[in-house]
C-alpha positions in Angstrom: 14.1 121.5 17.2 14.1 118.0 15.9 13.0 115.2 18.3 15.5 112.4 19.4 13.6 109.8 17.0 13.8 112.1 14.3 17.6 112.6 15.4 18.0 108.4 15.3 16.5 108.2 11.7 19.1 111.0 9.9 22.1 108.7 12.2 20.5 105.2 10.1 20.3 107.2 6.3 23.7 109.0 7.5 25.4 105.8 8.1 23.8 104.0 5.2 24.8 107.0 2.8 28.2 106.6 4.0 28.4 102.8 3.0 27.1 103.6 -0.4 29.8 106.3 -0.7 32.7 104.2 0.4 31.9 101.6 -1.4 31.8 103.3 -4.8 34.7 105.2 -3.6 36.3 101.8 -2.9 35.8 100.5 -7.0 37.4 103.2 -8.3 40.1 103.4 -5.7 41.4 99.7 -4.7 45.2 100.9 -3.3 42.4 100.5 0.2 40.0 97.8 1.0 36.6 98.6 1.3 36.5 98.8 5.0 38.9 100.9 5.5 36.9 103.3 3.0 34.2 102.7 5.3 36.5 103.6 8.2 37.3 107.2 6.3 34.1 108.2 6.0 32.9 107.3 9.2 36.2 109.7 10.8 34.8 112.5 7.6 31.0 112.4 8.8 31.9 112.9 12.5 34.2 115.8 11.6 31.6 117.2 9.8 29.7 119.6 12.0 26.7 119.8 9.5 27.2 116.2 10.0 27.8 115.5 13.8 25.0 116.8 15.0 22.7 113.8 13.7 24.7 110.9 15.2 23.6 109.4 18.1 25.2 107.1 20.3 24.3 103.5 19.5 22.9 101.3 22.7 26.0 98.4 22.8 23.1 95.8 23.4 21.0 97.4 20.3 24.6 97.0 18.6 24.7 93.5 19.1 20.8 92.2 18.9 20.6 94.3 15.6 24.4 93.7 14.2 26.5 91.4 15.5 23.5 88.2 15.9 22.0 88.8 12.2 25.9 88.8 11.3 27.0 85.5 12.7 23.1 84.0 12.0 24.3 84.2 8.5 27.7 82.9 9.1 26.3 80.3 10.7 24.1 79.5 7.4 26.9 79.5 5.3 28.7 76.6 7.5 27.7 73.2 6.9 26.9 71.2 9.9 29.4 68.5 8.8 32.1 71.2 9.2 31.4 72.1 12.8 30.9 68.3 13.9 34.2 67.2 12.3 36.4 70.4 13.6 34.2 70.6 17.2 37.6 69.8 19.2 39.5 72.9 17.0 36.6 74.5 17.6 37.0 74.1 21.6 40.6 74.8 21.5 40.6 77.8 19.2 37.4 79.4 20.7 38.0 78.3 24.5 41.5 77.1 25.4 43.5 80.0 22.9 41.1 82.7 24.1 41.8 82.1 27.9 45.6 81.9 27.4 45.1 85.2 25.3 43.4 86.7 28.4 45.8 85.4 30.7 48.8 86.8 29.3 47.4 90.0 28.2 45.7 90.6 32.0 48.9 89.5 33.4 51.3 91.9 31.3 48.6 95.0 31.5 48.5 94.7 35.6 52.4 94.2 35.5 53.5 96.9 33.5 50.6 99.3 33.8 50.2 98.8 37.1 46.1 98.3 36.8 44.2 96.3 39.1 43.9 92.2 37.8 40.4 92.6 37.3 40.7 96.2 35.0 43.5 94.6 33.5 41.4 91.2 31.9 38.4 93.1 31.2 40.8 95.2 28.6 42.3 91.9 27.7 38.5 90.1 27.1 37.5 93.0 25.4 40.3 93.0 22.8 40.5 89.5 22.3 37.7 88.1 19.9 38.3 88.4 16.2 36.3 89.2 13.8 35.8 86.9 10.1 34.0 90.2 8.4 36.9 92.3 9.3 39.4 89.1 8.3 37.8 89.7 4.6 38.3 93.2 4.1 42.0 93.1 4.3 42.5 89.4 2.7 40.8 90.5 0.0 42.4 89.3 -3.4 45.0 86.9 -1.5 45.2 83.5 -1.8 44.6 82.2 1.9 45.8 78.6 2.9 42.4 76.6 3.4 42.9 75.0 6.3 44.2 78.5 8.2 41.0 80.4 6.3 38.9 77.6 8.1 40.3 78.1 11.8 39.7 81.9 11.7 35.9 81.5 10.3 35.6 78.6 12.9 37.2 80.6 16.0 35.8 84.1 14.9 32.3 82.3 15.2 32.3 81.4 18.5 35.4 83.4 20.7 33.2 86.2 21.1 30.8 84.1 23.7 34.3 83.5 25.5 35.1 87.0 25.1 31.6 88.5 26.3 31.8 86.2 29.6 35.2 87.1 31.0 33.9 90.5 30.5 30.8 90.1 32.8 32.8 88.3 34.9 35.9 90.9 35.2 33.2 93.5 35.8 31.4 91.9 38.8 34.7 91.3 39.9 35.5 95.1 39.6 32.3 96.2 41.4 32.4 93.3 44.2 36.4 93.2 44.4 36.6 89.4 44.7 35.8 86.3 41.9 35.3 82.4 42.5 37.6 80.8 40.2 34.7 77.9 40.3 31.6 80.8 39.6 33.4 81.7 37.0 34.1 78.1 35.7 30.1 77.5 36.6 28.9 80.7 34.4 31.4 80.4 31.5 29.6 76.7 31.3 25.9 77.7 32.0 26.6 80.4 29.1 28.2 78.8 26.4 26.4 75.1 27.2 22.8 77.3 27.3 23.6 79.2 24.0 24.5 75.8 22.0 21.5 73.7 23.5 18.9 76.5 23.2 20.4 77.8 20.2 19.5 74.2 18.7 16.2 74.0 19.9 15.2 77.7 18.9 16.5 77.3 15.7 14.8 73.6 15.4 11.4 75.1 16.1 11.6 77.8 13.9 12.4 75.2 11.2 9.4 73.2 12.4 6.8 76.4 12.6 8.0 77.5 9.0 7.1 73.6 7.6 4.3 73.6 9.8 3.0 77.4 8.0 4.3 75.8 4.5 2.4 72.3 4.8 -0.8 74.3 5.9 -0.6 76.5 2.5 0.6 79.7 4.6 3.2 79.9 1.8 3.2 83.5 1.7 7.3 84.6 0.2 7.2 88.0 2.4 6.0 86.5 4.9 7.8 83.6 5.4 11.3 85.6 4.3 10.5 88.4 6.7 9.9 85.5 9.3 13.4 84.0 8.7 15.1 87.5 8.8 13.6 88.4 12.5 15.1 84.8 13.4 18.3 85.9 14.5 17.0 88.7 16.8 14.2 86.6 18.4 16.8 84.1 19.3 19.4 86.6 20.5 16.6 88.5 22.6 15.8 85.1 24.1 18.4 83.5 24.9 20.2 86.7 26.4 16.8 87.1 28.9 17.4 83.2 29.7 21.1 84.4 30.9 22.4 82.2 28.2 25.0 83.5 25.1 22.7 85.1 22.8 25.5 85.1 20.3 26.5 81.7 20.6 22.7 80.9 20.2 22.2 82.9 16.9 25.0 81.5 15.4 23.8 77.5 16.2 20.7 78.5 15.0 22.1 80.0 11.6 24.0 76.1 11.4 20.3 74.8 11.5 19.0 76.6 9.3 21.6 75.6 6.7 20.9 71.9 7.0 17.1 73.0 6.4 17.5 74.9 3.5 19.8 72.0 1.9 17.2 69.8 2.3 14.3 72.2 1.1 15.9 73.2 -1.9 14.1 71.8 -4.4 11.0 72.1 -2.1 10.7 75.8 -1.6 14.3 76.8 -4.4 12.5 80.1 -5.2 12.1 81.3 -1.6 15.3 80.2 -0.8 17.3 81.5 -3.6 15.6 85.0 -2.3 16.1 84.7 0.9 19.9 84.3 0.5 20.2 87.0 -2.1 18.5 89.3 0.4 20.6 87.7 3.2 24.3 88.5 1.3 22.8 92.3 0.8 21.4 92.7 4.5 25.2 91.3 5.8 26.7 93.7 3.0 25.2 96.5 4.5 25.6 95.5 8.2 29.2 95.1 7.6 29.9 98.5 6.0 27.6 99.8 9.0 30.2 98.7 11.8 32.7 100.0 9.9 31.1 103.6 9.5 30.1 103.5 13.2 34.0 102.5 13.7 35.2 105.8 11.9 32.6 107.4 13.9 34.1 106.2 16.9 37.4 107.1 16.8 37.0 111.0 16.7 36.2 111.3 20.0 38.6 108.8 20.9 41.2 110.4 18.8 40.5 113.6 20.2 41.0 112.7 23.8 44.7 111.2 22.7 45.1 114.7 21.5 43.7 116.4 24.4 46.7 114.2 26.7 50.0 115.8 26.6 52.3 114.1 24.4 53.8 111.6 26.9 50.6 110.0 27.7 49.4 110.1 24.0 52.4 108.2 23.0 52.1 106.0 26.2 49.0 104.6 25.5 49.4 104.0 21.7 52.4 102.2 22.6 50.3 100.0 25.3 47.6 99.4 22.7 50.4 98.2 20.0 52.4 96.2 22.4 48.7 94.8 23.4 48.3 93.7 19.6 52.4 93.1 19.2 51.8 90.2 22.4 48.9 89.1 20.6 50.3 88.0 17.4 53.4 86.7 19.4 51.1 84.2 21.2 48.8 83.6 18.1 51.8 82.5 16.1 53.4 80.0 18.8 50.0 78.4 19.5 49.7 77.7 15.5 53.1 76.6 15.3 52.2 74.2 18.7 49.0 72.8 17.3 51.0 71.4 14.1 53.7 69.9 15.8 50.9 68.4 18.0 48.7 67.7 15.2 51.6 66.1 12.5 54.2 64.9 15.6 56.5 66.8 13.6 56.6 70.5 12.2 55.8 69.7 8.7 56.3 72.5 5.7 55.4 75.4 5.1 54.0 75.8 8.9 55.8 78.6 9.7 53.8 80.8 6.4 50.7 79.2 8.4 51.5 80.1 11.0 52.4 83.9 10.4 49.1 84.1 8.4 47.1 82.5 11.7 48.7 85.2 13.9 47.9 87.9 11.3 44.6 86.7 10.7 43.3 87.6 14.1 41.4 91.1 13.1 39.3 92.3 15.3 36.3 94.6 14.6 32.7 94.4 15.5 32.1 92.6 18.8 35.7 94.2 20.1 34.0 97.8 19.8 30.4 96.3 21.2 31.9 95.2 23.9 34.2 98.5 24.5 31.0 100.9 24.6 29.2 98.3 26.8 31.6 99.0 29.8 29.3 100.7 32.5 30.1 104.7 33.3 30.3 103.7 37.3 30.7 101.2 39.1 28.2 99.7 41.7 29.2 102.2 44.5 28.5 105.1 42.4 31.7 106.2 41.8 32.9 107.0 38.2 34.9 104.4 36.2 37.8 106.2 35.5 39.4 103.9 33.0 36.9 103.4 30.9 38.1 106.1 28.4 41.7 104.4 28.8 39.9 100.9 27.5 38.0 102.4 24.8 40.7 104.1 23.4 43.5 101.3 23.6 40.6 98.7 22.1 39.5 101.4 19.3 43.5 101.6 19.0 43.9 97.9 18.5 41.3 97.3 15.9 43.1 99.7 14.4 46.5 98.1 14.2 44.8 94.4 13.5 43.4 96.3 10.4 46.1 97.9 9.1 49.5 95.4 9.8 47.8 92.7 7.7 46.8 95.1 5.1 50.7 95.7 4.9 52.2 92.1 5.9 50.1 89.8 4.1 51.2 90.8 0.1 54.1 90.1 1.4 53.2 86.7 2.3 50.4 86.0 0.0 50.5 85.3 -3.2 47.6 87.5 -5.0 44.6 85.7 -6.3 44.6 84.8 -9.6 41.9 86.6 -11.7 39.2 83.8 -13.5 38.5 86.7 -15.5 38.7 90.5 -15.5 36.1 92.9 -16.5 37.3 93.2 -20.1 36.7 89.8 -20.4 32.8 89.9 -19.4 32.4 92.7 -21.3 34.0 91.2 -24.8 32.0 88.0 -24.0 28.7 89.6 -23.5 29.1 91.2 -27.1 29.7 87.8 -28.1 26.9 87.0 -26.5 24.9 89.5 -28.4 26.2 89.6 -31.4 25.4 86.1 -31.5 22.0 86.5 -30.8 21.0 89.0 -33.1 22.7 86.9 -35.9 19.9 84.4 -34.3 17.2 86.9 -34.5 17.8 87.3 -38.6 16.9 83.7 -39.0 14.1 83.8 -36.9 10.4 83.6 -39.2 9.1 86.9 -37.2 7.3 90.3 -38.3 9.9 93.0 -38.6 8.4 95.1 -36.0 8.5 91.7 -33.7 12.5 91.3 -34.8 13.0 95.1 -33.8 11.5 95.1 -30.4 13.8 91.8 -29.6 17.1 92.8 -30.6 16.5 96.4 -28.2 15.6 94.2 -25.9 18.6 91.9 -26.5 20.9 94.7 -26.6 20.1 95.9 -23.0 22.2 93.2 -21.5 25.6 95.2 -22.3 24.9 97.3 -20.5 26.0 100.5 -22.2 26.3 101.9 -25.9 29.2 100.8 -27.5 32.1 103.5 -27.6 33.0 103.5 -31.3 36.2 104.5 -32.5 35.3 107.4 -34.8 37.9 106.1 -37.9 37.3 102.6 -38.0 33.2 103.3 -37.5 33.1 105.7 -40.6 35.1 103.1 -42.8 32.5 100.6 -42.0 29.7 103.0 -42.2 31.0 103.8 -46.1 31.5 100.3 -47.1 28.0 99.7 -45.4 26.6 102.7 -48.1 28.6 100.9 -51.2 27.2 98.0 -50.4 23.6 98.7 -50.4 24.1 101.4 -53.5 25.5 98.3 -55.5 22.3 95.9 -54.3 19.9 99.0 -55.1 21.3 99.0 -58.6 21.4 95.8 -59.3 18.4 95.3 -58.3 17.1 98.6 -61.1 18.9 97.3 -63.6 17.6 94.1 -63.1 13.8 95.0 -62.7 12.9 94.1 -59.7 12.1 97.0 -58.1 8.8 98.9 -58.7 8.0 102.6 -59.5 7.1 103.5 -56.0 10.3 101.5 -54.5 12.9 103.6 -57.3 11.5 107.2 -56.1 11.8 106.3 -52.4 15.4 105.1 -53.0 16.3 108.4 -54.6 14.6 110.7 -52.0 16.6 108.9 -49.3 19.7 109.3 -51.1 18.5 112.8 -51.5 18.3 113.4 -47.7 21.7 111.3 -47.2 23.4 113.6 -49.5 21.8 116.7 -47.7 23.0 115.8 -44.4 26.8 115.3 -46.0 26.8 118.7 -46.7 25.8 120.0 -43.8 27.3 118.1 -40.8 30.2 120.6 -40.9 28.2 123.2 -39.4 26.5 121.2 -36.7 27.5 122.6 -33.5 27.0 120.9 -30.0 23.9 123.5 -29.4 22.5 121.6 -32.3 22.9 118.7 -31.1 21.9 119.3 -27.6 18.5 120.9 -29.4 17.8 118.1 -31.6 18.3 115.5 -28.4 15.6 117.8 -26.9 13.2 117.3 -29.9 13.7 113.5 -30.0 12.5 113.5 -26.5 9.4 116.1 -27.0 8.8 113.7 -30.2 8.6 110.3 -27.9 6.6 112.0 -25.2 4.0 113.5 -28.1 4.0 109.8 -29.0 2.4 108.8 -25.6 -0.9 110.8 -25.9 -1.2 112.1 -29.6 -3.1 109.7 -32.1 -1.7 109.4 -35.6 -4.0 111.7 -36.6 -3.2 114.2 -34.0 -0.2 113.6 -34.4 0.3 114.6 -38.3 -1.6 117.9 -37.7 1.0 118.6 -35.3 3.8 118.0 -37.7 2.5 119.4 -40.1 1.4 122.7 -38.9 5.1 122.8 -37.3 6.5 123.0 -40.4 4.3 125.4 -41.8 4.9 128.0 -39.3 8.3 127.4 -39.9 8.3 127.9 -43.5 6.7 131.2 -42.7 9.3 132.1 -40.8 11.8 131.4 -43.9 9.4 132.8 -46.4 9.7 136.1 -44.0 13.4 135.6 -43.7 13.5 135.3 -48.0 12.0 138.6 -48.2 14.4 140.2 -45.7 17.5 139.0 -47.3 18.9 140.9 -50.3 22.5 138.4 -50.8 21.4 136.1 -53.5 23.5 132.7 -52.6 21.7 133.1 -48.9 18.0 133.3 -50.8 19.1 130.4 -52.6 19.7 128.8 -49.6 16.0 129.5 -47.6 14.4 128.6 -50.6 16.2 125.3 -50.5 15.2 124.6 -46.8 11.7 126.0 -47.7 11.7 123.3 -50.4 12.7 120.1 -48.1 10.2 121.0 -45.6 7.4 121.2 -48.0 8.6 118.0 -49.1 8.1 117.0 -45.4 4.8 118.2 -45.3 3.9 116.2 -48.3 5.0 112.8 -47.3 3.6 113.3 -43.9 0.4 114.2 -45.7 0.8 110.5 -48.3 1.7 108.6 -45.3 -0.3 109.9 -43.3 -3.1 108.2 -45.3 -3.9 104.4 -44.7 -3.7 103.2 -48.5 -0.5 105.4 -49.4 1.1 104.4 -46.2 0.9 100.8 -47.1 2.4 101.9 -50.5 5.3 103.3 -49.2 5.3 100.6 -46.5 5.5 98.0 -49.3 8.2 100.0 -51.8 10.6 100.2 -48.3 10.2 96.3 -47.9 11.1 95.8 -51.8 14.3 97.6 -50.7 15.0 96.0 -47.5 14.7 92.9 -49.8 16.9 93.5 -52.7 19.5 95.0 -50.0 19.0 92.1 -47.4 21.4 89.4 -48.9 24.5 91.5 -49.8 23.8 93.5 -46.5 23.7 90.0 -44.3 26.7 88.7 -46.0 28.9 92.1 -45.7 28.2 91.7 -41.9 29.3 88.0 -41.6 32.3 89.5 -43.6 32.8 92.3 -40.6 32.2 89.7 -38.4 35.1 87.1 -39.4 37.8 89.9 -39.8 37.0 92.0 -36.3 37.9 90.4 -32.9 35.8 93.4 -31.4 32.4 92.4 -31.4 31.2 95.1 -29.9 31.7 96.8 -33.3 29.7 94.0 -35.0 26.9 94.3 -32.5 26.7 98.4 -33.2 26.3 97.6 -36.5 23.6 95.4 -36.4 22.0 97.7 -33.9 22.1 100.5 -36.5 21.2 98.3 -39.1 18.2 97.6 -37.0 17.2 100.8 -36.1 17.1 102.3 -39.7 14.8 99.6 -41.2 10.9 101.2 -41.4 9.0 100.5 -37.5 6.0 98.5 -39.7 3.0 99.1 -37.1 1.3 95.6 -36.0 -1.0 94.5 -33.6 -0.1 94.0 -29.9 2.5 91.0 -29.7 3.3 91.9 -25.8 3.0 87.8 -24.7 4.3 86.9 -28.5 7.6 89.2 -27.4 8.3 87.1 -24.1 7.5 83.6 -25.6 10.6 85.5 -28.7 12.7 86.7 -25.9 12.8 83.5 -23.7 13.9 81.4 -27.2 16.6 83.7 -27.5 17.7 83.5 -23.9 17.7 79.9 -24.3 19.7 80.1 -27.4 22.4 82.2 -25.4 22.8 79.4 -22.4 23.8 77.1 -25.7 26.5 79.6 -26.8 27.9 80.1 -23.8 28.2 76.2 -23.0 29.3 75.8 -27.0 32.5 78.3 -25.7 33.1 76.6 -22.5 33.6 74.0 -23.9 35.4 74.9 -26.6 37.6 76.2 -23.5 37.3 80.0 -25.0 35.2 80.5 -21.2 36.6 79.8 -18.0 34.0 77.9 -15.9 33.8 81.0 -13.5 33.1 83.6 -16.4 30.7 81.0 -17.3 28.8 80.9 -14.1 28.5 84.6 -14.1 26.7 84.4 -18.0 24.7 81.6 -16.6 23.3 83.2 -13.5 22.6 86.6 -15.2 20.7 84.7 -18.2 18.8 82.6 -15.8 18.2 85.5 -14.0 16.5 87.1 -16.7 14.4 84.1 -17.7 13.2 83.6 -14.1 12.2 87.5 -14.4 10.7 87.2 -17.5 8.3 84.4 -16.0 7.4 86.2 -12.7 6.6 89.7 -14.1 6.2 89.3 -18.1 9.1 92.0 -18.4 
């Protein structure tokens, strides 16, 4: 029987399993936005008995001191101080003045129509009322937004949830004690939102102050001092909530801090900063697809006890929570319209698009559902809170609806972002890129075996092999062969190559020709089988000496040149004798130039006699590929063929040039950084597909310095 922390360990890999899966699901499938993935396979895993039974119930006050404050911490990083000081009275109005009217209205209609008491009624309508920025992005996604309405909702999604959070305590201690003090009230929702701002500020200074403090004292440690920074937002939250002040308003201030410190430290501490945020954007990734999952997971229960009403009731209460979300965007779209006239004295143009994209921007999501589940089960004389189900279901209803109608409305009222570059793009200018580079390797005054290890190494940053169209691969492959047949000869008839270098040349054209004849008959079993030797070969290469490692080869093919010989005997046909004899032949030829090379002096012979040919062929080879080079726009196809090129030349064993390799690979890197500006500026790169090259270069380098890669 598993144990309930067991239990809540399978619910944090289930849930994080799920985001991985939804968001894969979500690359290949775009027709949904990511979320809404995430929303799927939340509603799948709770379906799922196998499933079911290791989700637990998530604490609403874990929800938001785990979730919801590192969220808005990091939205709060990601706003410049500037911003908040110069929009602080859109800020009150959006977050404060729009909020209460919201409630007002919605409170008002719910205890008219529905006939709840006022007090149910605004604890539904403070509950559905914040909006959520993460949620705004999932369904915005690939529009272009107006600025100045993407501004408002980041701005009033920061800091309506403190509004939100307080009418909800104070509906509920008005539903347990049946009266409220309009000037309590007034007194708390100050006390709260004041407290979080000031102590918000001074947590989030002192943080800033231990963390110089640690940094001036050489406590520099990077895990440290990042883990320190991550625990921030909790710390604060836990705080300031035991204080009775907003812990969210408080984590979000402190997040504002914090970006003002880290713009002034950048230079100061740039590597410890440029982690933190990349570890930031992946913790808030994750956090995000998290709520959504836990959203899905939600909504079966709630979606089961719609089911469970008869059908009057089911529809009555979808209607109520769409009419809740209709009203919503009603009063969303006037106030925007309202604020312009008031803001421009006249209603200027294009206000009314604003305007509809204002009212539609007003998702809700995270905080909406923490604050749903955080309505108590009964009420302070014991009795059971009947409603509560009813509010869950109409909020989990409304997210809904704020999801979906803008995923619907706003292509219709956006234009679509324009693209600064699509993948086909990256990928053609990374074989650029490469192609580029290894040209830059040729001229580089290196050993061979040096130039080898640094154009693999090169070659890694595409990614993947190139997928080679069969027809035009084999013409260039052909015209490759004529080429280097024409050097070879012109080089014999010239004299220039010696004894050893002629009878090498003809046993590879021996083995070339060999193969010719028989790639008919390879099979995929062959081929499956020969992948399997190449890997046995590389792992023999670990822990074999060269010595140990030519008996092995050797004896190999002796035992399998007894098996032909006993073949030979057993066969009467004469064409298939013919034919053992003739493998029995090239593997004694194997043997015998394992044997020669095997042996220091003749190696070096042979060693010597391959470099005369690399040398006669290395010219007309180098020009034929500038030649492919000019006439093919495809440069993946250029890259393959220096790649095969590369691999085919003899691995010349050296001693170890491990640091020589970095110092080669860094001069390459930097090489690349000049291309890419040299095509920027030539206006052949956008300045986005430019910053993507730039960061993943730089990337590397930094890498390269850190570990020696």
């Amino acid at each position: 029987m598993r144990t309930e922390k067991v239990t809540f360990v399978y619910s944090i890999l289930l849930l994080i399993m799920a985001v991985i899966l939804a968001n894969f699901i979500a690359q290949k499938f775009t027709f949904f936005p990511q979320s809404i993935w995430q929303i799927i396979l939340g509603l799948l895993c709770a379906m799922t008995p196998s499933l079911s039974s290791y989700i637990v119930n998530l604490d609403p006050e874990w929800f938001m001191m785990l979730i919801i404050a590192p969220l808005l911490f990091f939205e709060g990083q990601q706003t410049q101080g500037r911003v908040i000081s110069q929009n602080i009275r859109n800020i009150l109005r959006l977050s404060i003045l729009l909020a209460l009217i919201t409630m007002f209205f919605l409170g008002w209609g719910i205890h008219h129509f529905l006939n709840w008491p006022f007090a149910v009624a605004l604890a539904l309508a403070a509950i559905v009322t914040p909006t959520d920025a993460t949620a705004l992005n999932s369904v915005n996604k690939g529009l272009v937004m107006p600025k100045g309405v993407l501004r408002s909702l980041n701005l009033e999604s920061m800091f309506n949830d403190a509004t939100g959070i307080v009418a909800l305590e104070l509906a509920i201690v008005w539903i347990n004690t049946g009266h409220l003090s309009v000037g309590e009230a007034l007194r708390k929702f100050a006390f709260v939102a004041l407290g979080g701002i000031i102590f918000g500020f001074a947590a989030g200074f002192l943080v800033i102050q231990l963390r110089k403090y640690l940094l001036r004292k050489q406590f520099d440690d990077m895990t440290a001092q990042v883990m320190l920074q991550l625990l921030t937002p909790i710390l604060i939250y836990v705080a300031a909530e035991e204080i009775g002040v907003s812990g969210i308003i408080a984590a979000v201030i402190a997040g504002i801090i914090h970006h003002e410190e880290r713009s002034r430290t950048l230079l100061v501490s740039s590597q410890m900063n440029n982690l933190s945020t990349q570890l930031w954007k992946i913790i808030t990734q994750v956090l995000n697809g998290v709520v959504f999952v836990i959203l899905g997971l939600s909504l079966v229960p709630i979606l089961k006890n719609i089911f469970a009403f008869r059908l009057e009731k089911s529809a009555g209460i979808i209607l109520t929570a769409f009419l809740i979300y209709a009203s919503m965007l009603i009063l969303r779209y006037f106030y925007a319209l309202y604020d312009a006239k008031r803001v421009n004295k006249e209603i200027p143009e294009g206000v009314f698009k604003d305007a509809l994209v204002f009212s539609l921007g007003g998702v809700h999501g995270t905080v909406t559902l923490a604050m749903a589940f955080s309505l108590p089960l009964f009420l302070a004389n014991h009795q059971v809170f009947k409603v509560r189900e009813n509010i869950l279901t109409v909020s989990a209803l409304v997210i809904l609806f704020s999801l979906v109608v803008p995923l619907i409305l706003l292509p219709m009222v956006l234009s679509k972002e324009h693209e600064a570059f699509d993948v086909d793009e990256l990928d053609q200018a990374y074989n650029e890129i490469v192609n580029a580079a290894m040209a830059y390797i040729t001229t580089l005054e290196i050993s061979d075996k040096r130039r080898q290890k640094l154009t693999q190494r090169i070659q890694t940053q595409r990614g993947y092999k190139y997928n080679k169209d069969p027809e035009t691969w084999n013409q260039v492959i052909k015209q490759l062969d004529y080429v280097r047949n024409q050097a070879v000869e012109n080089a014999i008839e010239d004299d220039l190559l010696s004894t050893d270098a002629i009878k090498l040349w003809n046993r590879m054209n021996e083995g070339k020709k060999y193969k010719q004849q028989n790639v008919k008959r390879i099979k995929k079993g062959i081929i499956y089988r020969h992948m399997l030797y190449r890997f046995w070969e590389r792992l023999l290469n670990l822990f074999l000496t060269d010595k140990q490692k030519t008996e092995y080869r050797v004896k190999k093919y002796r035992h399998r040149i007894g098996k032909l010989e006993h073949k030979k005997e057993c066969t009467v046909n004469n064409e298939e004798r013919a034919d053992v004899q003739a493998k029995i032949t090239r593997f004694e030829r194997k043997i015998s130039l394992i044997q020669v090379y095997g042996d220091a002096e003749q190696k070096d012979r042979w060693i010597k006699a391959m470099k005369e040919i690399d040398d006669a062929m290395a010219d007309d080879v180098a020009a034929f590929i500038e030649k492919v080079d000019k006439q093919n726009s495809d440069k993946g196809l250029v890259v393959a063929l220096r790649e095969k090129i590369n691999n085919e030349k003899l691995n010349v064993r050296t001693q170890d040039i491990e640091n020589q390799q970095n110092i080669d690979l860094m001069n390459v890197l930097q090489f690349e950084l000049g291309f890419i500006k040299e095509r920027n500026t030539e206006g052949k790169y956008s300045a986005d597909l430019t910053k993507v090259l730039y960061d993943d270069i730089i990337a590397a380098q930094s890498i390269i310095l850190e570990v020696g890669a």
